[in-house]
N, CA, C and O atoms as a GROMACS GRO file, in nm:
protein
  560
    1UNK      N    1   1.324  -1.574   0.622
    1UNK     CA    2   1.255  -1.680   0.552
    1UNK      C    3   1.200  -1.626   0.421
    1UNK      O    4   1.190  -1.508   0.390
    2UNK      N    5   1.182  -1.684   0.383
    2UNK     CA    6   1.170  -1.678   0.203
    2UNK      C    7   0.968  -1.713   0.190
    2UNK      O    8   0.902  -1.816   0.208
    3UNK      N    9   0.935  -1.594   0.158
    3UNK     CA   10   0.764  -1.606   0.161
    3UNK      C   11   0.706  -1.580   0.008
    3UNK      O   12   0.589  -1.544   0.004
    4UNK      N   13   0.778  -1.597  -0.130
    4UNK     CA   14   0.758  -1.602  -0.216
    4UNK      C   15   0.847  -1.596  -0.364
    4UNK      O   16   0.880  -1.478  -0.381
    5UNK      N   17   0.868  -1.635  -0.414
    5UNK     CA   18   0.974  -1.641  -0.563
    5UNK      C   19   0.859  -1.597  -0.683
    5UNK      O   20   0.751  -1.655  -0.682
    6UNK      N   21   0.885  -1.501  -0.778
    6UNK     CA   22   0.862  -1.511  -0.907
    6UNK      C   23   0.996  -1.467  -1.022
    6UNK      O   24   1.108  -1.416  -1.027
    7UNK      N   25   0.869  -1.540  -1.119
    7UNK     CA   26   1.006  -1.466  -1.256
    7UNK      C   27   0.943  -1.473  -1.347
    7UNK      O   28   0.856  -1.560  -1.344
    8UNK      N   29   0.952  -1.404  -1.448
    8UNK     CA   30   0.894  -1.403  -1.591
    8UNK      C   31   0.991  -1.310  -1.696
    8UNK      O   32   1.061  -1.212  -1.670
    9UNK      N   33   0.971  -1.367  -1.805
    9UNK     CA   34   1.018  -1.334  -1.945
    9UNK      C   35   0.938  -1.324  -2.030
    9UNK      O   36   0.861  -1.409  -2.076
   10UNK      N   37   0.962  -1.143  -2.072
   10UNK     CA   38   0.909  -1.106  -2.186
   10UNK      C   39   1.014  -1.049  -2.299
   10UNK      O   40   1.133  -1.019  -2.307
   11UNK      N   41   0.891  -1.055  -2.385
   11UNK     CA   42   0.947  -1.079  -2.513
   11UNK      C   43   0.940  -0.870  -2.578
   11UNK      O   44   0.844  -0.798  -2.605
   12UNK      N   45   1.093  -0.845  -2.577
   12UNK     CA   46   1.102  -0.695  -2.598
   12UNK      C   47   1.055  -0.646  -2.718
   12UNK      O   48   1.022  -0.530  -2.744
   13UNK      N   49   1.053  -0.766  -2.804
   13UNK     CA   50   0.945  -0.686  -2.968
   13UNK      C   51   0.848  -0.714  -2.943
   13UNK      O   52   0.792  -0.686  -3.049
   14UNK      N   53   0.751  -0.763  -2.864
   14UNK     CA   54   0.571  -0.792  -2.831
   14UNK      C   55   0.598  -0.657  -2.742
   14UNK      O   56   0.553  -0.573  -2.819
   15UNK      N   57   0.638  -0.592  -2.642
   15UNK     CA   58   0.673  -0.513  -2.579
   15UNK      C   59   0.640  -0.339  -2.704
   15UNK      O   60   0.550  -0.256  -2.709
   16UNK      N   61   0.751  -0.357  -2.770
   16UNK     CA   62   0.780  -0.280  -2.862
   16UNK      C   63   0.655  -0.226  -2.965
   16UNK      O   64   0.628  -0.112  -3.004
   17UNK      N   65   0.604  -0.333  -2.988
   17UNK     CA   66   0.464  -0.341  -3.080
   17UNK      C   67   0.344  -0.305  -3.000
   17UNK      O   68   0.254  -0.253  -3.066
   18UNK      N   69   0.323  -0.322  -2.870
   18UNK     CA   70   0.237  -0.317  -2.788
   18UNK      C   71   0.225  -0.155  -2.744
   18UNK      O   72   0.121  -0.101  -2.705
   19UNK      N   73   0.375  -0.084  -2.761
   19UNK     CA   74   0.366   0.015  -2.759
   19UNK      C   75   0.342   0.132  -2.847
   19UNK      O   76   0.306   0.245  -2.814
   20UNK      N   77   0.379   0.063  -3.010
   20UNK     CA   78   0.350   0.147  -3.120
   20UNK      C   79   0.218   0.130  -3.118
   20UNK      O   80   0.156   0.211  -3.188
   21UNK      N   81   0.133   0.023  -3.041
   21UNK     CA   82  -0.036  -0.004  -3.155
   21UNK      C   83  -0.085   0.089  -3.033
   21UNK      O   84  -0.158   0.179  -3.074
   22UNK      N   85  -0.067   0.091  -2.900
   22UNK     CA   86  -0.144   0.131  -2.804
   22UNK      C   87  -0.112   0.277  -2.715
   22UNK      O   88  -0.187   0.332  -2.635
   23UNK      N   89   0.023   0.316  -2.760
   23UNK     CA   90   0.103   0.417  -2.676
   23UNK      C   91   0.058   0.463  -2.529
   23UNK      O   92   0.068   0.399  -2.425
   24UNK      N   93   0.010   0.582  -2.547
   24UNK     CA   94   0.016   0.619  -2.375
   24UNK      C   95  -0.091   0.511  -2.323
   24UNK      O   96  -0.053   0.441  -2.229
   25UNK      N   97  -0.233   0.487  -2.378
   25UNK     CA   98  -0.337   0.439  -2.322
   25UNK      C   99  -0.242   0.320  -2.251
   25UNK      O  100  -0.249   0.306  -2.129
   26UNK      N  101  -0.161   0.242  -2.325
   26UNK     CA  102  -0.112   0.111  -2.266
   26UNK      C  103   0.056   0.123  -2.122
   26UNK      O  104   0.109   0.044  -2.042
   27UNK      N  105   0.077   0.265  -2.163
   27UNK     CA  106   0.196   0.311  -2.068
   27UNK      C  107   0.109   0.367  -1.936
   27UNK      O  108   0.155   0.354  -1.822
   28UNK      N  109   0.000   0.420  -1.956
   28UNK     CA  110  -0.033   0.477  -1.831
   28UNK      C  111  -0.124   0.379  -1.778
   28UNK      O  112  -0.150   0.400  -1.659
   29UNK      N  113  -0.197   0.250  -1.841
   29UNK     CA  114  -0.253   0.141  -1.762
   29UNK      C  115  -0.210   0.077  -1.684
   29UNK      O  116  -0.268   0.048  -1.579
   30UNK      N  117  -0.036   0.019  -1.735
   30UNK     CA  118   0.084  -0.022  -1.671
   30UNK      C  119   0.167   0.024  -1.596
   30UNK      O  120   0.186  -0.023  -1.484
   31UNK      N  121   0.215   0.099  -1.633
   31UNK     CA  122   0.352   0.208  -1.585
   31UNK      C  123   0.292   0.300  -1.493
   31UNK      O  124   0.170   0.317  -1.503
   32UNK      N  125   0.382   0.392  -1.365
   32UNK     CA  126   0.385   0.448  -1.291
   32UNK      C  127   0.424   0.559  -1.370
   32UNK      O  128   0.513   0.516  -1.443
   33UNK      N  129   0.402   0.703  -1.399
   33UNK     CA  130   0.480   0.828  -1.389
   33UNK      C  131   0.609   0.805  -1.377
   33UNK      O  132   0.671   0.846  -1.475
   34UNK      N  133   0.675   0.756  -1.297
   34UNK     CA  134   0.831   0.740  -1.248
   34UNK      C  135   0.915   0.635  -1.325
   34UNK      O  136   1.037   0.645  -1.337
   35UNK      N  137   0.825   0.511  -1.390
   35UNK     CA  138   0.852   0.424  -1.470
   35UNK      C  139   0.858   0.467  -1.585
   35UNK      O  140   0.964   0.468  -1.648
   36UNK      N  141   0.732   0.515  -1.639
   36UNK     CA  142   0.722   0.574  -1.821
   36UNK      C  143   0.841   0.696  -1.807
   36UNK      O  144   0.866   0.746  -1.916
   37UNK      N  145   0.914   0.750  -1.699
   37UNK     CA  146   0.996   0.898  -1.693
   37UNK      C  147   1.119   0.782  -1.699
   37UNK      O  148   1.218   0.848  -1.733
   38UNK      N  149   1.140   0.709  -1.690
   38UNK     CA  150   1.250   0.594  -1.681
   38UNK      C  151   1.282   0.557  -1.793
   38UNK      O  152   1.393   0.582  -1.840
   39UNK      N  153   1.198   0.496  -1.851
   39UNK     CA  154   1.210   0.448  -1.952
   39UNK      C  155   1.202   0.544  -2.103
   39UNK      O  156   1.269   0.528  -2.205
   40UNK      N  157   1.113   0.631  -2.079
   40UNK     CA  158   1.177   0.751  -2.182
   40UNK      C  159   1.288   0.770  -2.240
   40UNK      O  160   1.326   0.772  -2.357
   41UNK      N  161   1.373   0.792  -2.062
   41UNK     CA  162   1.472   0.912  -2.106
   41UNK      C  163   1.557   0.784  -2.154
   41UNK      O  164   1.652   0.826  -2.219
   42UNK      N  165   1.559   0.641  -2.147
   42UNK     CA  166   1.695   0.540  -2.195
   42UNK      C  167   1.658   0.524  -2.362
   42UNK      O  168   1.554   0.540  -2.426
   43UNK      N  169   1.823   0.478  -2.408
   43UNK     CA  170   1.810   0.420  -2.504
   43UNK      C  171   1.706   0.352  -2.535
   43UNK      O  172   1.619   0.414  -2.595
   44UNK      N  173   1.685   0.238  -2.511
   44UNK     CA  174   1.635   0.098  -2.532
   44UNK      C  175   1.513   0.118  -2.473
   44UNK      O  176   1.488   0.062  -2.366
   45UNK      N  177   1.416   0.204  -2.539
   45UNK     CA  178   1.286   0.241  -2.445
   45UNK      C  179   1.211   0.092  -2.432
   45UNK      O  180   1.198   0.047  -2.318
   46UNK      N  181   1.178   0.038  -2.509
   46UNK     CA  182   1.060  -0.090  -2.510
   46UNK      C  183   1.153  -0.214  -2.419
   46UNK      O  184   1.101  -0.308  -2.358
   47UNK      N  185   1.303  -0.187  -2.426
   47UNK     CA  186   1.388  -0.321  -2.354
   47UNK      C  187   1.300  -0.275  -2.217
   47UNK      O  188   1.215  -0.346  -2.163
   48UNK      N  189   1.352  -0.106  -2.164
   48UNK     CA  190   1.298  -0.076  -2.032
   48UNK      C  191   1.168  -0.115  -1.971
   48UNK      O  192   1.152  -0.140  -1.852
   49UNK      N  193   1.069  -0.117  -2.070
   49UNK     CA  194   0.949  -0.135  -2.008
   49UNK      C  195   0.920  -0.244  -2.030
   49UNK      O  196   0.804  -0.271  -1.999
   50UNK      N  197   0.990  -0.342  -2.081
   50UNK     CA  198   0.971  -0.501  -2.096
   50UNK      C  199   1.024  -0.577  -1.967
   50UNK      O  200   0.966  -0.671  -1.911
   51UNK      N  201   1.161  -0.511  -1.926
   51UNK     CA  202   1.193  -0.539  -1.766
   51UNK      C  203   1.120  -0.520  -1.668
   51UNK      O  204   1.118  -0.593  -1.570
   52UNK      N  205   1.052  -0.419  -1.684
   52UNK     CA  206   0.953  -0.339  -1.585
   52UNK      C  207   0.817  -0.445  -1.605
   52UNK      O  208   0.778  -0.514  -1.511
   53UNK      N  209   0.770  -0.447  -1.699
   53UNK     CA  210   0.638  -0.553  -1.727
   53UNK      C  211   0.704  -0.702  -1.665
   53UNK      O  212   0.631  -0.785  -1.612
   54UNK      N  213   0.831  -0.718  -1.677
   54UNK     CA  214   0.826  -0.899  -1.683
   54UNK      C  215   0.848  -0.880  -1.476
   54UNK      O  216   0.796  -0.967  -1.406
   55UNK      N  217   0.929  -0.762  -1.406
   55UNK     CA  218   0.914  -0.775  -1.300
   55UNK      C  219   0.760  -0.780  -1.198
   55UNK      O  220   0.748  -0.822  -1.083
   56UNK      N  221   0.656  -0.721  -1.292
   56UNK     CA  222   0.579  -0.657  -1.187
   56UNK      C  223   0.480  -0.803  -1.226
   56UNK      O  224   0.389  -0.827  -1.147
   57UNK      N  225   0.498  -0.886  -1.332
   57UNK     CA  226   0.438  -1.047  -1.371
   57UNK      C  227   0.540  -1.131  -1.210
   57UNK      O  228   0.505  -1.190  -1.108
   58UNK      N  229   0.664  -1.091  -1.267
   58UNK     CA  230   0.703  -1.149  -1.130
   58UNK      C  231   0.658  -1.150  -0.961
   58UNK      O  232   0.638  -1.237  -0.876
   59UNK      N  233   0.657  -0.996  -0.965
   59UNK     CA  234   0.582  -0.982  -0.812
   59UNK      C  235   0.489  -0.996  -0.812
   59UNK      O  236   0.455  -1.001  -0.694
   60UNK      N  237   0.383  -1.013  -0.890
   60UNK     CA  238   0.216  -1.096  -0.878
   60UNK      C  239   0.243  -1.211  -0.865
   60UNK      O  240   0.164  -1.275  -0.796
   61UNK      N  241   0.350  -1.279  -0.918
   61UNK     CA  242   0.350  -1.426  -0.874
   61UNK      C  243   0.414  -1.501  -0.732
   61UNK      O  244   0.394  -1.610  -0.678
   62UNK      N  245   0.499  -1.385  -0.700
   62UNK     CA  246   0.617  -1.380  -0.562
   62UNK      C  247   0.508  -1.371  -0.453
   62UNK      O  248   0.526  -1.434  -0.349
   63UNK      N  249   0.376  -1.283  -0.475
   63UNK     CA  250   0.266  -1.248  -0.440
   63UNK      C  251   0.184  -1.362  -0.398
   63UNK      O  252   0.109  -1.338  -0.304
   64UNK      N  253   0.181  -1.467  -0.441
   64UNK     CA  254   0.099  -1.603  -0.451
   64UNK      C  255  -0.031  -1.550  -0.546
   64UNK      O  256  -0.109  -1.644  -0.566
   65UNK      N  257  -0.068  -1.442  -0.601
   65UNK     CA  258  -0.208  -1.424  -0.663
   65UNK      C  259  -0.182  -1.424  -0.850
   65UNK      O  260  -0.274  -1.455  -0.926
   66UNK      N  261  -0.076  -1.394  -0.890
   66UNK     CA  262  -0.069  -1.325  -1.030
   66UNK      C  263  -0.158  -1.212  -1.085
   66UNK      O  264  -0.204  -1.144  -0.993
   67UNK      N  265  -0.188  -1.180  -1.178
   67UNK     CA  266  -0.243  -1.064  -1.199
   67UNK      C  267  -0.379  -1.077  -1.215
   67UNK      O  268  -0.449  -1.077  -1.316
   68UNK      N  269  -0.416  -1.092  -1.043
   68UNK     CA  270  -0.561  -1.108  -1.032
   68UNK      C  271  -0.585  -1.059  -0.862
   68UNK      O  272  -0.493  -1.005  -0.800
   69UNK      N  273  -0.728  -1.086  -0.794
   69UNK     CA  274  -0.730  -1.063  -0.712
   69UNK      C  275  -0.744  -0.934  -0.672
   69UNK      O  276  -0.735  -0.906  -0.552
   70UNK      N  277  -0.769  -0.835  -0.770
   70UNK     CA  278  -0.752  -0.693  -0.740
   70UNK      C  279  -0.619  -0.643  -0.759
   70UNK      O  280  -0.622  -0.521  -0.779
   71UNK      N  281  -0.500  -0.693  -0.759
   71UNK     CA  282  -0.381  -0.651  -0.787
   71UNK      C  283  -0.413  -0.525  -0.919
   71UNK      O  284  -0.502  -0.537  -1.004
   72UNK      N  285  -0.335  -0.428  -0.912
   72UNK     CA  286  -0.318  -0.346  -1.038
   72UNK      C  287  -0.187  -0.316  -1.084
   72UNK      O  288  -0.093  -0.317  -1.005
   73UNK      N  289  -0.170  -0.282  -1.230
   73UNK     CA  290  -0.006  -0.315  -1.234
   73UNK      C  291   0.031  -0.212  -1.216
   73UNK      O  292   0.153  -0.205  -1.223
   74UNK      N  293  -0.025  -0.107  -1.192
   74UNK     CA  294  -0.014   0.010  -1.103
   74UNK      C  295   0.048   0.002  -0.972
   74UNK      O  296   0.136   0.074  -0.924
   75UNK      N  297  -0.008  -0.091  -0.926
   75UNK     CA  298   0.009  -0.136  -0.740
   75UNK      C  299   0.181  -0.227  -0.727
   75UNK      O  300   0.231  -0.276  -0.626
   76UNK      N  301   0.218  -0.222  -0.826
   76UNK     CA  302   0.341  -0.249  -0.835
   76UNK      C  303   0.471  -0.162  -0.949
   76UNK      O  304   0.456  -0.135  -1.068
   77UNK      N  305   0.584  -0.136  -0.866
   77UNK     CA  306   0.632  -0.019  -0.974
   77UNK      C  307   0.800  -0.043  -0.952
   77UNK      O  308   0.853  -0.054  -0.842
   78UNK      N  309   0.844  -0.046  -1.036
   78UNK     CA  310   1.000  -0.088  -1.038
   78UNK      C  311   1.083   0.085  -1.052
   78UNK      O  312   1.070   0.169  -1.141
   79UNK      N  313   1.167   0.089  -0.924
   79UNK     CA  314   1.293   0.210  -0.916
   79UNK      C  315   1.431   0.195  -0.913
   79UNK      O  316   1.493   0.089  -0.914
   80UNK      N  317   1.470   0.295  -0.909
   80UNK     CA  318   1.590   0.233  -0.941
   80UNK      C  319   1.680   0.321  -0.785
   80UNK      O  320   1.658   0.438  -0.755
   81UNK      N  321   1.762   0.242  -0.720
   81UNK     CA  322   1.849   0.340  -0.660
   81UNK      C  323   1.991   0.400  -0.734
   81UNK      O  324   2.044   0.371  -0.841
   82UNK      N  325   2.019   0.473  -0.653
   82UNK     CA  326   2.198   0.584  -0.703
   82UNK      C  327   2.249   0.479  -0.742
   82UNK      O  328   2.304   0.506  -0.848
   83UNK      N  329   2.266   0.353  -0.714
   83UNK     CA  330   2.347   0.288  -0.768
   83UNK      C  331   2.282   0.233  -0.868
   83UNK      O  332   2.362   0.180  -0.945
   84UNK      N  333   2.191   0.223  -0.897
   84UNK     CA  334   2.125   0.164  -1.059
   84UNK      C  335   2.070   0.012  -0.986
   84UNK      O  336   2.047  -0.078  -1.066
   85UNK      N  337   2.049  -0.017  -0.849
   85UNK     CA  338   2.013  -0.146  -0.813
   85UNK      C  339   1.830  -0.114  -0.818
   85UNK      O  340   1.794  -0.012  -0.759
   86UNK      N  341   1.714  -0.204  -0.888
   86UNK     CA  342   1.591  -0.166  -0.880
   86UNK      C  343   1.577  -0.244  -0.763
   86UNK      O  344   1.634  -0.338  -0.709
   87UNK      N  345   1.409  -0.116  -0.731
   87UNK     CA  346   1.392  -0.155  -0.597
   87UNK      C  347   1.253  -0.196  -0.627
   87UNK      O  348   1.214  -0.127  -0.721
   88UNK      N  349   1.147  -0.292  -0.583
   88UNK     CA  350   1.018  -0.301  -0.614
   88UNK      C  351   0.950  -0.253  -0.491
   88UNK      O  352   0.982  -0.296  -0.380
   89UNK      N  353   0.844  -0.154  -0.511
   89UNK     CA  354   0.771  -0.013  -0.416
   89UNK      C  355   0.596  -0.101  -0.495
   89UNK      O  356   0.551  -0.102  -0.609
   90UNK      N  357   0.552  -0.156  -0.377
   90UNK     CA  358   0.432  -0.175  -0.347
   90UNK      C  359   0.309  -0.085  -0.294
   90UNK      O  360   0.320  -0.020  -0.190
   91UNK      N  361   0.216  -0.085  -0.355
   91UNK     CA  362   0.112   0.000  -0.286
   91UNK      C  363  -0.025  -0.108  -0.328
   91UNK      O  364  -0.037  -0.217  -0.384
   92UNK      N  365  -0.112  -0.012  -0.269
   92UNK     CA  366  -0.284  -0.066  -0.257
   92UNK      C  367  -0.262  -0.205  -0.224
   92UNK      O  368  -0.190  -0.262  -0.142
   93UNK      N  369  -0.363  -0.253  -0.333
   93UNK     CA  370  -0.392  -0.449  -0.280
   93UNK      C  371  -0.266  -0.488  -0.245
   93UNK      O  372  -0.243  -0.516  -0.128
   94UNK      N  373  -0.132  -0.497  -0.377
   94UNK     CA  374  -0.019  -0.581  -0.411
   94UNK      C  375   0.048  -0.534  -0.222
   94UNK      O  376   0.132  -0.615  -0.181
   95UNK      N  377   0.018  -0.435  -0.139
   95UNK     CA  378   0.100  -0.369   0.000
   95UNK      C  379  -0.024  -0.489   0.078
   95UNK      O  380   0.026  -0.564   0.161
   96UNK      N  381  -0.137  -0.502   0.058
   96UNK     CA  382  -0.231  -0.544   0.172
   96UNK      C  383  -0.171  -0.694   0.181
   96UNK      O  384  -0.135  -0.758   0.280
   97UNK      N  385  -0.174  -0.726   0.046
   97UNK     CA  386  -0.152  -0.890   0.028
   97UNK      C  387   0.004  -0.871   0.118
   97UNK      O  388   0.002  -0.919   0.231
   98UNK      N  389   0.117  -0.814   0.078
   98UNK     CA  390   0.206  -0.839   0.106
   98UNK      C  391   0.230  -0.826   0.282
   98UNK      O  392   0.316  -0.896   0.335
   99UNK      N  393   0.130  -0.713   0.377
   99UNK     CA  394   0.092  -0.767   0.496
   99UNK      C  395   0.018  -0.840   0.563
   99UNK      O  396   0.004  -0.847   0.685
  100UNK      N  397  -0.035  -0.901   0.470
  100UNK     CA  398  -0.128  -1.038   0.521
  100UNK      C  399  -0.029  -1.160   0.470
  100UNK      O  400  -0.083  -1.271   0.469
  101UNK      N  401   0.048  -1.157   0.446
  101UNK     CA  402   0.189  -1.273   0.406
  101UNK      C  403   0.290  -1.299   0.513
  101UNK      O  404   0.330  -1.411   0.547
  102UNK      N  405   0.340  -1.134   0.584
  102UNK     CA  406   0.432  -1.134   0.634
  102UNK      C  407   0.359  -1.173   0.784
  102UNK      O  408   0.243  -1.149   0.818
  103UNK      N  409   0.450  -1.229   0.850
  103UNK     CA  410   0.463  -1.334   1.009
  103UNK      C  411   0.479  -1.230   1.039
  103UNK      O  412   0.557  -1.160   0.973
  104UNK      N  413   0.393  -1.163   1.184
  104UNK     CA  414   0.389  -1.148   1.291
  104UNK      C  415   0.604  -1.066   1.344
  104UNK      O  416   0.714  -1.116   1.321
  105UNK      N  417   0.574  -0.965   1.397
  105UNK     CA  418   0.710  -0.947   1.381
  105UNK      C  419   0.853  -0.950   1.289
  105UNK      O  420   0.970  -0.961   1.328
  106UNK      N  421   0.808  -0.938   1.180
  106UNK     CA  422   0.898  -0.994   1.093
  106UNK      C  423   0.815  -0.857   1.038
  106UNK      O  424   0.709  -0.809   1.076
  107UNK      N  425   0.925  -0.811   0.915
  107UNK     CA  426   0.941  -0.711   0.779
  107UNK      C  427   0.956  -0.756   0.628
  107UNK      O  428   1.058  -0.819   0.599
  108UNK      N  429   0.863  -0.728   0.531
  108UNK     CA  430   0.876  -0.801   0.399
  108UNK      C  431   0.993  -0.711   0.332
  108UNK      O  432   1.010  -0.589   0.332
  109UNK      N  433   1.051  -0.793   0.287
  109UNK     CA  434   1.175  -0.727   0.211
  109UNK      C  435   1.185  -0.792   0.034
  109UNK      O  436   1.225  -0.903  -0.002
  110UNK      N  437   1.134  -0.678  -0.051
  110UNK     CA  438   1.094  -0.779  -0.177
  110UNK      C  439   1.270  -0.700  -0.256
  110UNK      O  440   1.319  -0.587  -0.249
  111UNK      N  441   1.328  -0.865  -0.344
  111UNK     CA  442   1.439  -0.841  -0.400
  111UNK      C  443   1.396  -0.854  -0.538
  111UNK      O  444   1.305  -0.931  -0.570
  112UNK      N  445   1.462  -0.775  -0.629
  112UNK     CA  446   1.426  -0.776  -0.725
  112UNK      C  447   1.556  -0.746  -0.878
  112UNK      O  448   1.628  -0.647  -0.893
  113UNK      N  449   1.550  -0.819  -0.932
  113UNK     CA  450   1.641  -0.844  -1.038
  113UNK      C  451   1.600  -0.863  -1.175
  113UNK      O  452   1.520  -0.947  -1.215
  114UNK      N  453   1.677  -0.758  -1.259
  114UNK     CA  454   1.641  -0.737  -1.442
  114UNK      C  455   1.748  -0.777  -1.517
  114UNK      O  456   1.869  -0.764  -1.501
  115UNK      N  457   1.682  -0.828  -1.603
  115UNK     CA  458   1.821  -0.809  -1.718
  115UNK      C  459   1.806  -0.859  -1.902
  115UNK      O  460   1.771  -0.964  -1.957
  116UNK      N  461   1.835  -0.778  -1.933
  116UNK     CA  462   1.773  -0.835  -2.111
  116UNK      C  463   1.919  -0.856  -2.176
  116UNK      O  464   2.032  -0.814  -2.152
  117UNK      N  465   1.843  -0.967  -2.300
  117UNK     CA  466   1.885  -0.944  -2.348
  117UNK      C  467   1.821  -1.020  -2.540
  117UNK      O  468   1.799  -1.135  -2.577
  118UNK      N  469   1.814  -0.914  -2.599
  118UNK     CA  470   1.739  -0.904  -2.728
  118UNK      C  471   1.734  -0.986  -2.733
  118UNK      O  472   1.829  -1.061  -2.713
  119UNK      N  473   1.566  -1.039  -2.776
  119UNK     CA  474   1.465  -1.039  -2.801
  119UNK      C  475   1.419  -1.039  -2.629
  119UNK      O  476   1.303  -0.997  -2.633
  120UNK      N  477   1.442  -1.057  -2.529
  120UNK     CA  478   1.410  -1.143  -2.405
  120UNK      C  479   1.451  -1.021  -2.281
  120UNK      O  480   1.561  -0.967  -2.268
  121UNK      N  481   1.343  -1.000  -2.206
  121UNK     CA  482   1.371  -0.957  -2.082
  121UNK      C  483   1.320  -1.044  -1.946
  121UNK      O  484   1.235  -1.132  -1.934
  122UNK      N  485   1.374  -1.005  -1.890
  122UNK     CA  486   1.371  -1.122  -1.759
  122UNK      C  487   1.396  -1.082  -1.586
  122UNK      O  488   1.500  -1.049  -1.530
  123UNK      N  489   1.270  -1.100  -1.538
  123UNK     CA  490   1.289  -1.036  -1.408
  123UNK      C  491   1.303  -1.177  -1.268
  123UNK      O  492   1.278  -1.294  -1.296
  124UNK      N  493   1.332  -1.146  -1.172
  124UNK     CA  494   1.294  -1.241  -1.074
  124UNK      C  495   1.296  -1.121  -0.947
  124UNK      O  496   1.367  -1.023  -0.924
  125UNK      N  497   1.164  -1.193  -0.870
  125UNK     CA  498   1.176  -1.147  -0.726
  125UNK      C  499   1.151  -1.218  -0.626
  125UNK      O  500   1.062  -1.300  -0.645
  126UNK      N  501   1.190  -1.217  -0.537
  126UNK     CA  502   1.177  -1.257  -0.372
  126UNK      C  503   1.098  -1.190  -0.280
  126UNK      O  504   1.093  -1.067  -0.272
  127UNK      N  505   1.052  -1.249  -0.226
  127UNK     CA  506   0.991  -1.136  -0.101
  127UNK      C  507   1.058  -1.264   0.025
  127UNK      O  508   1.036  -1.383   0.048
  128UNK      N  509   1.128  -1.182   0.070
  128UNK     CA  510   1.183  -1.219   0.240
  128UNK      C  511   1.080  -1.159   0.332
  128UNK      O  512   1.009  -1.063   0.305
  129UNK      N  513   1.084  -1.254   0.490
  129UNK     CA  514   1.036  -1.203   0.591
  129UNK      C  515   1.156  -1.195   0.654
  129UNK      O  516   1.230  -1.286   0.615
  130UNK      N  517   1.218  -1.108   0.752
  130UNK     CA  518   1.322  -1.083   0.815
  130UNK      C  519   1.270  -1.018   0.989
  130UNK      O  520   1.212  -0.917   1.031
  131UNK      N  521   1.315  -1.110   1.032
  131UNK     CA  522   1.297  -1.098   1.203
  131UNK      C  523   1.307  -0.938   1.239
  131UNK      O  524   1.406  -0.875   1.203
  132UNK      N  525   1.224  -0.888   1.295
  132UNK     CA  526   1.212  -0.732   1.349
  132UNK      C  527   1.320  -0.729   1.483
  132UNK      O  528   1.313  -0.805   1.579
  133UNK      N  529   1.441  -0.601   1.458
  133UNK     CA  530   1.498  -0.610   1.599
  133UNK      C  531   1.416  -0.577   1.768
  133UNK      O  532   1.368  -0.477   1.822
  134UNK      N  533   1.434  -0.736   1.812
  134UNK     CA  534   1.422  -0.734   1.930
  134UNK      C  535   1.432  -0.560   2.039
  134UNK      O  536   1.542  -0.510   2.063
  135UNK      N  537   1.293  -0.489   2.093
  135UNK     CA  538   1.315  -0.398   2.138
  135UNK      C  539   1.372  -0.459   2.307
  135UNK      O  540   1.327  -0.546   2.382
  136UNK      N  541   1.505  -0.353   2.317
  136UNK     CA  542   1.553  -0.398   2.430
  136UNK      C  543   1.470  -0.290   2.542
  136UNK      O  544   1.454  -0.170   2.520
  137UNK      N  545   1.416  -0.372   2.684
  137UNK     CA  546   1.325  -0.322   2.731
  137UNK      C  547   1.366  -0.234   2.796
  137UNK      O  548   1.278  -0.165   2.847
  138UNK      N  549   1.502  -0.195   2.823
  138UNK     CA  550   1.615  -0.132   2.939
  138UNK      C  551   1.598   0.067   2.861
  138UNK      O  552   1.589   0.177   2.916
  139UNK      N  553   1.600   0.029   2.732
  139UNK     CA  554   1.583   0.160   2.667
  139UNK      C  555   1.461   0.250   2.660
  139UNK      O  556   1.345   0.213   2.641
  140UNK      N  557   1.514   0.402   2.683
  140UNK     CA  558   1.397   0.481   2.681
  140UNK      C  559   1.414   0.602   2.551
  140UNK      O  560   1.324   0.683   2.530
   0.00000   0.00000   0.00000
């Protein structure tokens, strides 16, 4: 079952500018270590962290709270797996909220999707609840 949708679009030159006027103070308010090491090493540094900003607007909203409630944009952080698919990795409030969401037996599974393109980045996420396998009682 489907326990939340967001999406948002940002704008990669407000992104870009946000980073020349404010640099680290505004990368390390936002960004994870693992994110600002992400987005470094690519081309398109400000596209990267404009995906990364418009997802983690997304999962505050997939969230039911937006960027309030104690959420920190810290408490949300976009990775990437071997195959280049991002994964969204929850901690503090944005993890509490997301187990006070999920039903009883069931596992939150948040999906998450980027993609720019100049001037415009654009994220969407899901958070699924997915039925926990049935423990069969016969097994030890």
């Amino acid at each position: 079952m489907i326990l939340g949708i967001g999406t948002d679009l940002a704008n990669i030159e407000r992104i870009a500018a946000t980073l020349e006027r404010f640099g680290d103070r505004f990368r390390n308010r936002v960004f994870t270590e693992v994110e600002q090491r992400k987005a470094e090493g690519r081309a398109d540094v400000a596209g990267t962290y404009a995906k990364r900003w418009a997802a983690k607007e997304a999962c505050s909203k997939a969230l039911g709270t937006g960027l309030r409630m104690g959420i920190s944009w810290k408490d949300m952080a976009v990775t990437n797996l071997r195959s280049g698919q991002p994964v969204m990795q929850v901690t503090g409030w944005a993890a509490e909220r997301l187990r006070s969401m999920t039903p009883p037996n069931h596992e939150a599974v948040i999906h998450v999707t980027l993609t720019d393109d100049h001037p415009w980045a654009q994220a969407f996420v899901v958070i699924e609840a997915r039925p926990l396998a049935p423990v069969d009682a016969h097994e030890t």
